[in-house]
C-alpha positions in Angstrom: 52.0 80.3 -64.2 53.9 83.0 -62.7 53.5 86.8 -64.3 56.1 87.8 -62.1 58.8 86.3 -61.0 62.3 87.9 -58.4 65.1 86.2 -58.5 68.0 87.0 -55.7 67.2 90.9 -55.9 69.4 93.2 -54.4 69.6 97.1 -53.9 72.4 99.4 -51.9 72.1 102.6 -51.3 76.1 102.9 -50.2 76.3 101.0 -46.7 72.9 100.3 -46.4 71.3 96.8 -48.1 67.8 98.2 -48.9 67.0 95.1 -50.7 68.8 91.6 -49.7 68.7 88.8 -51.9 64.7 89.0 -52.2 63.2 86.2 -54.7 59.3 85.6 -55.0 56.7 85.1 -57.8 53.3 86.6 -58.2 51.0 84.1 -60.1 48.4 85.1 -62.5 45.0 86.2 -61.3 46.3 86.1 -57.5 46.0 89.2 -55.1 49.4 89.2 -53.6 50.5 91.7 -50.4 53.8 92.3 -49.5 54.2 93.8 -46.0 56.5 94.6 -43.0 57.5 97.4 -40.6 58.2 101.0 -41.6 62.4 100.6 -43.4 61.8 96.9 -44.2 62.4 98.1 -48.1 58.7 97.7 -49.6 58.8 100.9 -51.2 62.2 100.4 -52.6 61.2 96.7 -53.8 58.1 98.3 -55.9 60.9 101.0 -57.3 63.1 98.3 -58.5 60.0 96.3 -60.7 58.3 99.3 -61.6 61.9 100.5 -63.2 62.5 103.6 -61.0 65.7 102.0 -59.4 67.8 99.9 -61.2 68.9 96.7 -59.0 72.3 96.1 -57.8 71.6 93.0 -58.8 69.3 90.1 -59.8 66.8 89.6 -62.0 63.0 90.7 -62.6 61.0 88.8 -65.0 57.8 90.2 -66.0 55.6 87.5 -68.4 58.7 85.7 -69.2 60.9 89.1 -69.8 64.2 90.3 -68.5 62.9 93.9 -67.4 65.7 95.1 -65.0 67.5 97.7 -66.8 64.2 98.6 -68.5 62.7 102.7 -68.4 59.2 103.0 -66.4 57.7 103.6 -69.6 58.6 100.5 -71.3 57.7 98.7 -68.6 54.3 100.3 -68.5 53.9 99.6 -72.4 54.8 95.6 -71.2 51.8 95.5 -69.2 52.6 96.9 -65.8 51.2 99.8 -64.0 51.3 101.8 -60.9 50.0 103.7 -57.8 51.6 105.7 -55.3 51.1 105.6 -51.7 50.7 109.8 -52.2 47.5 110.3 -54.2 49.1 112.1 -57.6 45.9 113.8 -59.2 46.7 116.6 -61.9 45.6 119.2 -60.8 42.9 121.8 -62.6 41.6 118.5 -64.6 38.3 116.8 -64.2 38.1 112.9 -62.6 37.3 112.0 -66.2 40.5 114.2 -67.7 42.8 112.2 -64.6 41.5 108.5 -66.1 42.2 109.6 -69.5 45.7 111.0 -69.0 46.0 106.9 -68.5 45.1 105.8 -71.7 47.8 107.8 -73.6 50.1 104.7 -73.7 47.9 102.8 -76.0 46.8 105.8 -78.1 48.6 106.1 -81.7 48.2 110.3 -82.0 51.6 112.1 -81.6 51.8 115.8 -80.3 51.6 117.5 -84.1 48.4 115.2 -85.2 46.8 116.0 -81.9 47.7 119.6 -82.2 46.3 119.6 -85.7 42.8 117.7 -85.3 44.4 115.3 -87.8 40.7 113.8 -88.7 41.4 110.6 -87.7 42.6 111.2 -84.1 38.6 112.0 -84.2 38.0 108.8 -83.4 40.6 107.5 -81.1 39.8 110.8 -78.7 35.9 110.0 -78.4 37.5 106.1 -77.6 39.5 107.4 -75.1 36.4 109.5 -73.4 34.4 106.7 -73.6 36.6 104.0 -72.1 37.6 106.3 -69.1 33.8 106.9 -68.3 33.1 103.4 -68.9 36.4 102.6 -66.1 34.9 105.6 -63.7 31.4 103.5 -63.6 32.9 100.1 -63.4 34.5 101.9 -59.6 31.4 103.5 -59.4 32.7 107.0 -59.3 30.5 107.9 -62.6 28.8 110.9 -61.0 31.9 112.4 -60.1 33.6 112.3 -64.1 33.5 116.2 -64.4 34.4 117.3 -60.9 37.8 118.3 -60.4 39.3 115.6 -58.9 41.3 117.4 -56.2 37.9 118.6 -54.8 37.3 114.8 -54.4 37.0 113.0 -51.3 40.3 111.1 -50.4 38.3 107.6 -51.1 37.1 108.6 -54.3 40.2 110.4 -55.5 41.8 106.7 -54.9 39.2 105.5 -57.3 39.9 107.9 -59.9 43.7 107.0 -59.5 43.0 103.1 -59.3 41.1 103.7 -62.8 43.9 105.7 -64.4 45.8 102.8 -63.6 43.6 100.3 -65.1 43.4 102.8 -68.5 46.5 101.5 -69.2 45.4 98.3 -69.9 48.2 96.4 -67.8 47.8 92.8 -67.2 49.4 93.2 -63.5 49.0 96.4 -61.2 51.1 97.3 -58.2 49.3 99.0 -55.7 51.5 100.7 -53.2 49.4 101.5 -49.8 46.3 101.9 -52.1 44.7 102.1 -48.3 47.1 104.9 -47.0 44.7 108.0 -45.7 41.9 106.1 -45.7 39.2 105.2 -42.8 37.6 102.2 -42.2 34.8 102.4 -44.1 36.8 103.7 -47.5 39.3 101.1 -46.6 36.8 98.8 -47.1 35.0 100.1 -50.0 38.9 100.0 -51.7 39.0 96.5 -50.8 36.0 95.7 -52.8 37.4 97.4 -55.7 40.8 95.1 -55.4 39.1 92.4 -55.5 36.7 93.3 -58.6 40.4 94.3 -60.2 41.3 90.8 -59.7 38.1 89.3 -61.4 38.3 91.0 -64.5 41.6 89.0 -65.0 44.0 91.5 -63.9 46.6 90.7 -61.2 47.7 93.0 -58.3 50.8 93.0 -56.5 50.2 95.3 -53.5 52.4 96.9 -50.2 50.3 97.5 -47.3 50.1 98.6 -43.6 46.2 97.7 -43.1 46.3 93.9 -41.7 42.8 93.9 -41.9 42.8 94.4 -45.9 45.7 92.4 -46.3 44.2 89.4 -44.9 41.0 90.1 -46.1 41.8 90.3 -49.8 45.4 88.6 -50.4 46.1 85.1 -51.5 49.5 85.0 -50.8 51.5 87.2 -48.6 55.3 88.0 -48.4 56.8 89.7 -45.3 60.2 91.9 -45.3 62.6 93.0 -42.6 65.6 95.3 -43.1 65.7 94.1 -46.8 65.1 90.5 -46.2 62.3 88.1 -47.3 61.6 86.5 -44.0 58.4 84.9 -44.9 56.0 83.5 -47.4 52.8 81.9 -47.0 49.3 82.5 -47.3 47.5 84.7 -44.9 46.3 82.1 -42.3 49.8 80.7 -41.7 51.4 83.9 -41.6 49.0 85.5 -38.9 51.1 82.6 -36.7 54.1 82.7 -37.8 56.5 83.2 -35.0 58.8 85.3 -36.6 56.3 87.4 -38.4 54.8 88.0 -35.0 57.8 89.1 -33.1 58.7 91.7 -36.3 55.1 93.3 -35.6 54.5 92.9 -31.8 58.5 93.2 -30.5 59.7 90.0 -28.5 
């Protein structure tokens, strides 16, 4: 069953077709890469699910939902959520204060209970400590819950961001470049971490550069080129597909 599903998507930015009549679906509980050469419109695809672009046209259907049109937010509350090839830490906050920023989405306090210590936002706030600590140890970045998280290591500040992500209880997760800045050992320590994403249930939609993690950790892979879906298959067949190969290695 597909948790995702493009149909015919299509984004212009004036004379330029950023995305060209892309259709795929992600299927539940797959690891699923999209990839391609620096322009080929990955970054702008994520923008249009995640609801920071609106289409030109086409349609996105999240869990059987029409969501194109749809604010970030709502689409977060849905069941998706997001990283950024740019590690986005707040700064002056603690590891464990970054993963708990995350759970906010699910909380029921408003700004004036908060602000008031309404009694029973007691309980939702010790909730919310212990579910980030609990995510922090699941990625096994427990030790590290009150140091500031910009004095992090750049692998282990993409572990505090992959479990702010997962705070928001979403059901899929889009990772975009979750290796980005990264070397080869953290590359495949983040790997690892996909993949344990994956078997707690949760599926993960994810742009990269890395071939090695791509084809390491992906079921299915799509492959774009100025906008256009040129490929689909999984990762054996598309290490020799012709096509694929001239993109990457020129003619």
């Amino acid at each position: 069953m597909a948790i995702l599903a493009v149909e015919n998507l299509h984004r212009r930015f004036g004379g330029l077709h950023a995305v060209n009549d892309v259709s795929f679906q992600v299927a539940a509980g797959q690891i699923k890469a999209v990839i391609g050469p620096n322009g080929a419109g990955k970054t702008t695809l994520f923008n249009l699910l995640s609801g920071a672009l609106m289409p030109s046209s086409g349609v996105v259907r999240f869990q059987g939902k029409d969501i194109q049109g749809r604010r970030p937010f709502e689409i977060a509350a849905l069941g998706m959520a997001r990283t950024y090839q740019n590690i986005k830490m707040f700064t002056g906050m603690t590891a464990l204060e970054n993963v708990m920023v995350g759970c906010h989405l699910r909380g029921r306090a408003g700004f004036f209970s908060s602000m008031l210590h309404a009694p029973w936002t007691w309980g939702e706030e010790r909730a919310v400590l212990e579910k980030s600590m609990e995510l922090l140890e699941l990625l096994e970045i427990g030790e590290c819950a009150h140091v500031l998280a910009t004095s992090l290591a750049f692998g282990q500040q993409r572990a505090v961001e992959l479990a702010r992500a997962l705070a928001m209880q979403p059901s899929l997760l889009l990772l975009d470049e979750p290796a980005a800045g990264l070397n080869i050992y953290e590359t495949a320590e983040v790997g690892r971490l996909i993949s344990k994403i994956r078997d707690m249930g949760i599926t993960v939609l994810l742009v990269e550069h890395d071939m090695s993690l791509v084809m390491d950790i992906s079921d299915e892979i799509v492959v774009l080129c100025f906008g256009e879906m040129i490929a689909e298959d999984l990762p054996a067949a598309i290490q020799k597909n012709p096509e694929v190969i001239r993109i990457y290695l020129g003619e």
